[in-house]
VEXDREN-2710 file (C-alpha; in Angstrom, 1 decimal):
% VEXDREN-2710
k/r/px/py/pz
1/UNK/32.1/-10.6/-2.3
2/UNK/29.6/-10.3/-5.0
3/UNK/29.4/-6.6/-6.4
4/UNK/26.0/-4.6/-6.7
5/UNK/25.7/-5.0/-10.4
6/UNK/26.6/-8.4/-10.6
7/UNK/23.3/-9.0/-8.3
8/UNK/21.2/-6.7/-10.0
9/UNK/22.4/-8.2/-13.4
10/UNK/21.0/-11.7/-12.6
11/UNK/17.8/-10.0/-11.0
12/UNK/17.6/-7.7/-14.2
13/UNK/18.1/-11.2/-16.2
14/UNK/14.8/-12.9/-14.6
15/UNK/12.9/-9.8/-14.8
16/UNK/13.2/-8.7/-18.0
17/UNK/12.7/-12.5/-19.6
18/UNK/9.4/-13.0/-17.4
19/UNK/8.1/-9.1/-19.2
20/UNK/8.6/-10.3/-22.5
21/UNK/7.2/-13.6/-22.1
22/UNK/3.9/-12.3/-20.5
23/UNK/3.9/-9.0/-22.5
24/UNK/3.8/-7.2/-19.1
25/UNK/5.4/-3.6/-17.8
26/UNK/8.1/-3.8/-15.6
27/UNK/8.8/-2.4/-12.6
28/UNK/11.8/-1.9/-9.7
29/UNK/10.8/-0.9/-6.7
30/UNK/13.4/1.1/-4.2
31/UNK/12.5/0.0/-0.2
32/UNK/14.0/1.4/2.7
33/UNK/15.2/-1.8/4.8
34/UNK/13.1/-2.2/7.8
35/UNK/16.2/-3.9/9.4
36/UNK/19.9/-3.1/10.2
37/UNK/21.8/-5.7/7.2
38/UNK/25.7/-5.7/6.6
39/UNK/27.1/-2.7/4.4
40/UNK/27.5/-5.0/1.3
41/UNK/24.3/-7.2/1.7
42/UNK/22.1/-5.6/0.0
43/UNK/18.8/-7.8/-0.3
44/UNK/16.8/-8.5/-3.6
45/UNK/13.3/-10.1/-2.6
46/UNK/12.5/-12.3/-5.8
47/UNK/10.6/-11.7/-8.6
48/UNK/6.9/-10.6/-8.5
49/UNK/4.5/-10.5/-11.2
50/UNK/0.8/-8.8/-11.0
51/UNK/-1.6/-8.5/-13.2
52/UNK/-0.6/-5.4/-14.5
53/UNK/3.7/-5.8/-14.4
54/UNK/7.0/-7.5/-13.3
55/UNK/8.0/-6.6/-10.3
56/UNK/11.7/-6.5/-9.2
57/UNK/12.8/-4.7/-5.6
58/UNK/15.7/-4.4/-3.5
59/UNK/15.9/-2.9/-0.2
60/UNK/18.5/-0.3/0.7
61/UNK/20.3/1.9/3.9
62/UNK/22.3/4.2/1.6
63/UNK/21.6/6.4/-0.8
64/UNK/24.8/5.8/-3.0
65/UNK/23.4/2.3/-3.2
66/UNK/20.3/3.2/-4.5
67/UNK/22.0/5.7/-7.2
68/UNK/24.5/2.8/-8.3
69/UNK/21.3/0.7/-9.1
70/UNK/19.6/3.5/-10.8
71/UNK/22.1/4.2/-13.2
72/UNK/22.2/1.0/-14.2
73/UNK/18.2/0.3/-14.6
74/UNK/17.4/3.5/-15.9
75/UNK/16.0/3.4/-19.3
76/UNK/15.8/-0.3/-19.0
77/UNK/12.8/-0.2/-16.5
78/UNK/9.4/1.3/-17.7
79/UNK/8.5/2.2/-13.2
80/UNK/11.4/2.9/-10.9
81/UNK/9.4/2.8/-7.4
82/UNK/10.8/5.1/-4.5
83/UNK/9.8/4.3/-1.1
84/UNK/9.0/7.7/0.3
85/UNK/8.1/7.4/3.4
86/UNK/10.7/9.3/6.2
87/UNK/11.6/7.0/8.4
88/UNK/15.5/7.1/8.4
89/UNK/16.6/10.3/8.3
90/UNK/20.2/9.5/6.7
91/UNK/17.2/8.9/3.6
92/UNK/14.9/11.9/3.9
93/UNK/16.3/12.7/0.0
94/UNK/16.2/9.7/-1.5
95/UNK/13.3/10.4/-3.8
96/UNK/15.5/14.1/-5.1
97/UNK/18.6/12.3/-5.3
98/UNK/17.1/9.3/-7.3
99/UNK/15.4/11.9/-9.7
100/UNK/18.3/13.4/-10.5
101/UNK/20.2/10.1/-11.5
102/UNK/17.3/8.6/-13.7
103/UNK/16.4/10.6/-16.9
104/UNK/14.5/7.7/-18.9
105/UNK/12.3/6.1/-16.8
106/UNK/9.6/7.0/-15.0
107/UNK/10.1/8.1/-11.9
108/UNK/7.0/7.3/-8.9
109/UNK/6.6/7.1/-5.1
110/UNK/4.9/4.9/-2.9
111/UNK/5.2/3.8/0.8
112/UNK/6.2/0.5/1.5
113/UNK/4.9/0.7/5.0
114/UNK/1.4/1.2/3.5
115/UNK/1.7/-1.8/1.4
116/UNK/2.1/-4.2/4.4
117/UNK/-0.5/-2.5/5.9
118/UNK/-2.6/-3.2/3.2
119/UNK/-1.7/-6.8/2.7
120/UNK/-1.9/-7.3/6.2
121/UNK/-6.1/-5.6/6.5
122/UNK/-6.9/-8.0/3.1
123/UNK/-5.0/-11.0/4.7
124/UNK/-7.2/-11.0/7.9
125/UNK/-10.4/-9.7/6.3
126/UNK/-10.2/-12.9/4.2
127/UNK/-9.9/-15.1/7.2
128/UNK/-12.6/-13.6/9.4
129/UNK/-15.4/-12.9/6.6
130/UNK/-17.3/-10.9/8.7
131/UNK/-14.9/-8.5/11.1
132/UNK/-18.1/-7.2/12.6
133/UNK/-17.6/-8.1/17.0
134/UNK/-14.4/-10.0/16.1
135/UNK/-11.7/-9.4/18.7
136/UNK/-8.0/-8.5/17.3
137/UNK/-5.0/-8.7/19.7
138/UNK/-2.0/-6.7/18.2
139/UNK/1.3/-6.9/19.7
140/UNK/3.5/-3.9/20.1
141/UNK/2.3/-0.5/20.0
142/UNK/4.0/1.2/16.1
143/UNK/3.4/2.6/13.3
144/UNK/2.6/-0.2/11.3
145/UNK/0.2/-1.5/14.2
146/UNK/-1.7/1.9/15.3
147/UNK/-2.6/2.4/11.6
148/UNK/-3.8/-1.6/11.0
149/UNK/-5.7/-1.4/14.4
150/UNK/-7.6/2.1/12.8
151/UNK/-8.3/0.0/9.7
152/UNK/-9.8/-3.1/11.5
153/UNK/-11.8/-1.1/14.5
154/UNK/-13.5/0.9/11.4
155/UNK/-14.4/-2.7/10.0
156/UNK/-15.9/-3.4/13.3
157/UNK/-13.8/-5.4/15.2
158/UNK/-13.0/-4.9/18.8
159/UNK/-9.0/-4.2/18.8
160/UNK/-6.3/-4.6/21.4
161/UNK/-3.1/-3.3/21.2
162/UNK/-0.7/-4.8/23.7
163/UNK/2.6/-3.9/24.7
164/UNK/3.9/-4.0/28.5
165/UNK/6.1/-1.0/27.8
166/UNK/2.7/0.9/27.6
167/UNK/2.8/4.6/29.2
168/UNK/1.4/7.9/29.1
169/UNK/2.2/8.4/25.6
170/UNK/0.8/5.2/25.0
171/UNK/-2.6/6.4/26.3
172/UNK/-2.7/9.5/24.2
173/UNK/-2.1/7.6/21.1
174/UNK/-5.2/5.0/21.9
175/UNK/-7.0/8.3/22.8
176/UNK/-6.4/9.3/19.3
177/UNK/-7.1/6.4/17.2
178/UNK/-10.9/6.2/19.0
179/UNK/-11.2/10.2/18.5
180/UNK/-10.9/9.3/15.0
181/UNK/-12.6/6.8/14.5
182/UNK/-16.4/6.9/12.4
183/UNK/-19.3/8.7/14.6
184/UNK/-20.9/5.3/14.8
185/UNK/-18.4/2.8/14.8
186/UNK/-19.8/0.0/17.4
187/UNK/-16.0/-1.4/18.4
188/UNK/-13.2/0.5/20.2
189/UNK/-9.3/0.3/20.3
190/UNK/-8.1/-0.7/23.6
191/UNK/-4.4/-0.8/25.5
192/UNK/-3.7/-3.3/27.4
193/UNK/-0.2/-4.7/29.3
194/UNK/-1.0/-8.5/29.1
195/UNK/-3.2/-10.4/27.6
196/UNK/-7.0/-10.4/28.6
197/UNK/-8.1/-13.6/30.1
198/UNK/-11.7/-12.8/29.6
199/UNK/-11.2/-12.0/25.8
200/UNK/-11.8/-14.8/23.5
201/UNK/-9.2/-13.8/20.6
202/UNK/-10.1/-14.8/16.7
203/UNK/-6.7/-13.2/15.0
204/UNK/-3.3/-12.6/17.0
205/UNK/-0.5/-9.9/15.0
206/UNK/2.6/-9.6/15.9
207/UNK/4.0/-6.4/14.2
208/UNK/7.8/-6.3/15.5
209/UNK/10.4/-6.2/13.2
210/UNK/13.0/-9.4/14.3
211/UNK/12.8/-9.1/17.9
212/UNK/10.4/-11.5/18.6
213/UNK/7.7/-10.3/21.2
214/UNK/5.0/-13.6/21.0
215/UNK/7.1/-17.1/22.7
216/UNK/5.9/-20.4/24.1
217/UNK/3.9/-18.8/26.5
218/UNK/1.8/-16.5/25.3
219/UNK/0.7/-19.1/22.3
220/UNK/-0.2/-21.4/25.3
221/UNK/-2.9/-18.6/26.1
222/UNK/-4.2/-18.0/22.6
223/UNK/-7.3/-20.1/21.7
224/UNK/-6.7/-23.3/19.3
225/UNK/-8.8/-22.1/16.7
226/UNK/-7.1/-18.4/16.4
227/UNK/-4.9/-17.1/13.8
228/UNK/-1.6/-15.7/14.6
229/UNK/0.5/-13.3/12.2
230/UNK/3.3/-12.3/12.1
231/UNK/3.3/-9.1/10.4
232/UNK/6.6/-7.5/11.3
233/UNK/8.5/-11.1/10.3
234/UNK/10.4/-12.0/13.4
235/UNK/8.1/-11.5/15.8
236/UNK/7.4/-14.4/17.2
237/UNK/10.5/-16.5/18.7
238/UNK/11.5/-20.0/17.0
239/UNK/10.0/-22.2/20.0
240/UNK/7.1/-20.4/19.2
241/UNK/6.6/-21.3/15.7
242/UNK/7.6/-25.2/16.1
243/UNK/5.5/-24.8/19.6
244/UNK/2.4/-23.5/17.1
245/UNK/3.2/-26.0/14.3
246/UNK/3.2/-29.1/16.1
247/UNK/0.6/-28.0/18.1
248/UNK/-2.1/-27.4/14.7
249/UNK/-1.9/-23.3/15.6
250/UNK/-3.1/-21.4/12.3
251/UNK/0.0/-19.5/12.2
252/UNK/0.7/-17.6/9.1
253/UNK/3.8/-15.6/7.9
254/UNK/2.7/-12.2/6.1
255/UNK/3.3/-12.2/2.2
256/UNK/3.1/-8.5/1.1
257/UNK/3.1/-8.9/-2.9
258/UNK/-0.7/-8.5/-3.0
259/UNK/-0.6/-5.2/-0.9
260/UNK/2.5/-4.1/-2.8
261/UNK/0.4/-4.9/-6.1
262/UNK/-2.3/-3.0/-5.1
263/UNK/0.1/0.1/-4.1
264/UNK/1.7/0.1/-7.4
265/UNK/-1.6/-0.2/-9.1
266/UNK/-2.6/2.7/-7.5
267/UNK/-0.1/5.0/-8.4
268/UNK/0.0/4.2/-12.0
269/UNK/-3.3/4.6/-12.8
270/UNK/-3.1/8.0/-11.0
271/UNK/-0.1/8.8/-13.0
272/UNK/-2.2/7.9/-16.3
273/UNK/-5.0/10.2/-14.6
274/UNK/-3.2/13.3/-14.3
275/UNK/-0.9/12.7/-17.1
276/UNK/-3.1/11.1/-20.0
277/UNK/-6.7/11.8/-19.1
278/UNK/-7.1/15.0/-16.9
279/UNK/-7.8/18.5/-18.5
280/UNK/-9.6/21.2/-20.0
281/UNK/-10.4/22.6/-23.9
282/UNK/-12.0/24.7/-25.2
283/UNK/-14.6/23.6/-27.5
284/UNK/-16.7/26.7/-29.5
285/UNK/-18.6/28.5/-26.6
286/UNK/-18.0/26.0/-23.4
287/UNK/-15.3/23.4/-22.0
288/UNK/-14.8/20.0/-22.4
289/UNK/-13.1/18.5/-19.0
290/UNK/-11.8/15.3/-18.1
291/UNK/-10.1/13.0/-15.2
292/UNK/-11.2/15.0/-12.4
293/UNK/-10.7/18.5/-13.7
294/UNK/-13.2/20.7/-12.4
295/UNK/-16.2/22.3/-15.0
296/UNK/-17.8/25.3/-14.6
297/UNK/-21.6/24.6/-15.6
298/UNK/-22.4/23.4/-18.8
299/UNK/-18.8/22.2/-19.4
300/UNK/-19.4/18.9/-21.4
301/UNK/-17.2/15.9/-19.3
302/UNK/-15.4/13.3/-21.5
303/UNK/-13.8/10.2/-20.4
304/UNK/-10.2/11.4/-21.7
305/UNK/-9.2/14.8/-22.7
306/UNK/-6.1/13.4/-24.9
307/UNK/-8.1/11.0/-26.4
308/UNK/-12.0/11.3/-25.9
309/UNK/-14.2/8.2/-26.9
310/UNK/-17.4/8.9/-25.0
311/UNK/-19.4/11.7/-23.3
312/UNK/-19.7/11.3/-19.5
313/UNK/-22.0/14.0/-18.8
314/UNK/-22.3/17.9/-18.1
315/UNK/-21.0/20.0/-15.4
316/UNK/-23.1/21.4/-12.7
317/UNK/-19.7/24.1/-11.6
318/UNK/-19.4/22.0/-8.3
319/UNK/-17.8/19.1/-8.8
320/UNK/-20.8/17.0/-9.7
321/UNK/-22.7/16.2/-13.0
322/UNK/-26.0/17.5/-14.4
323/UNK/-28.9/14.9/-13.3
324/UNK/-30.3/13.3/-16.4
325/UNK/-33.6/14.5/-15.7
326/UNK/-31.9/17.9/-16.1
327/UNK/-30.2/17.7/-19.5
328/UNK/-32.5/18.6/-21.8
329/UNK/-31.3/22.5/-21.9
330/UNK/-27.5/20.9/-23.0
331/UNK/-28.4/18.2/-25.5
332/UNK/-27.4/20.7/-28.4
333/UNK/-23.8/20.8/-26.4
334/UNK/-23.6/17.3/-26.2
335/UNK/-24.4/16.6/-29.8
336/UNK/-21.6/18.8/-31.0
337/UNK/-18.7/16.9/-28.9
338/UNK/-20.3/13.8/-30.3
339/UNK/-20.7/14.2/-33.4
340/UNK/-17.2/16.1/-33.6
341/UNK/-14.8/14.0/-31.4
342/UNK/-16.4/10.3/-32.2
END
């Protein structure tokens, strides 16, 4: 049986050769598995790189676990990445217990759920183009799905979630998704318990997580030139997949790294936001302000209060700048930061 470390030695290995050669961050993100794995098979997806980072990840169900790896990468990793979403309740402290253990590097959240979500929305905007009147069938009624069939309806496509265990609560949730959806939104989310015959489909998801929901049969009554997902991995049977194959489907397997990307983008330049650019000093008789901090009017804004390099405007004291055409009474102010900053 091969131990923890000795895993997350040779991932640790790769990682940290593939940072030095491409001069990149490096980051280890902590998932929550989305399904049930033996005690000591702990799963280490392979090695990712962005455009910002390396990306190492392993996916856990215990807590020690995720402590045992921490103590070893800490220090060595520049992001440790906590999936923080509470969806397993044995896990609802993760993110405190994995603070505690680390004390070198830097310590962030994200959701991994998001991140599939996000990949998912990009995947299929890039194969439709336009999403405007498209029509979206989504099997099984989730999470994962309710949120991706919010994203796509606000794009304009007409959505249909399908899942025959549909009931009242069912109804309430589609009830919801459409109350919240844009004033003008010309498409609508709709339940239904079987596929409609009168719907012409251009993208298929299946979002089940290894309990395939999509077979033989219901890929006989997809149209040829449709593209089916599977967005949950697993759901759609193995006679399925060789039935779509051999039969020139457009079937497609979800790869998340670009949503994950994305996620991890996100929270770092947020964490260089509040930690490296937002603020407030005094400067003689008025403010200078920066990253989002908010100026009381006539506060000059700069592009970084730790480090300014450029003047982005004056403060109008509610959360907007000074129109040009309105700056003439605080060129004086402007000219002092200037000329005593740059």
């Amino acid at each position: 049986m091969t131990s923890i470390k000795e895993n997350l030695e040779e991932v640790l290995n790769e990682l940290l050769t593939l940072a030095e050669i491409s001069k990149k961050k490096t980051i280890f993100t902590i998932s929550i598995s989305p399904r049930k794995r033996d005690d000591d098979d702990l799963f280490f997806p392979f090695i990712r790189e962005s455009s910002l980072a390396v990306i190492g990840n392993v996916e856990i169900e215990k807590i020690e676990d995720a402590i045992e790896i921490v103590k070893v990468i800490d220090g060595i990793i520049d992001y440790i990445f906590i999936d923080d979403e509470k969806k397993n309740t044995k896990l609802h402290s993760l993110t405190s217990e994995i603070k505690k253990n680390a004390k070198d590097s830097v310590i962030l959240t994200y959701k991994d759920n998001d991140a599939w979500i996000e990949a998912t929305d990009a995947l299929i905007n890039l194969f439709l183009e336009d999403n405007l009147k498209k029509n979206v069938l989504i099997y099984r009624i989730n999470n994962l799905s309710s949120k991706l069939a919010l994203k796509l309806c606000e794009r304009g496509s007409n959505v249909y979630l399908i899942d025959s265990n549909g009931n009242g609560k069912t109804n309430s949730i589609i009830d919801a998704l459409n109350y919240i959806l844009p004033k003008d939104c010309p498409s609508k989310i709709k339940f239904c318990k079987s596929i409609p015959e009168e719907v012409n489909f251009d993208v298929i998801v299946g979002f089940s997580i290894d309990i395939p929901i999509i077979d033989v049969e219901d890929i006989k009554n997809f149209p040829p030139n449709a593209i089916i997902l599977d967005a949950g991995i697993g759901s759609i049977s193995e006679e399925g997949i060789k039935y779509a194959l051999e039969n020139n489907f457009n079937i497609v397997r979800l790869d998340m790294r670009a949503g994950l990307s994305g996620n991890i983008i996100n929270v770092i330049e947020s964490y260089d936001l509040k930690n490296k650019v937002y603020g407030r000093k005094k400067f003689r008789n008025f403010n200078i302000v920066a990253g989002g901090f908010f100026g009381l009017k006539g506060d000059v804004v700069v592009d970084s209060i730790s480090d300014p390099k450029k003047v982005i405007g004056v403060a109008d004291g509610k959360g907007h700048l000074i129109a040009s055409k309105q700056l003439d009474d605080y060129k004086d102010r402007i000219k002092e930061v200037e000329d005593e900053l740059f």
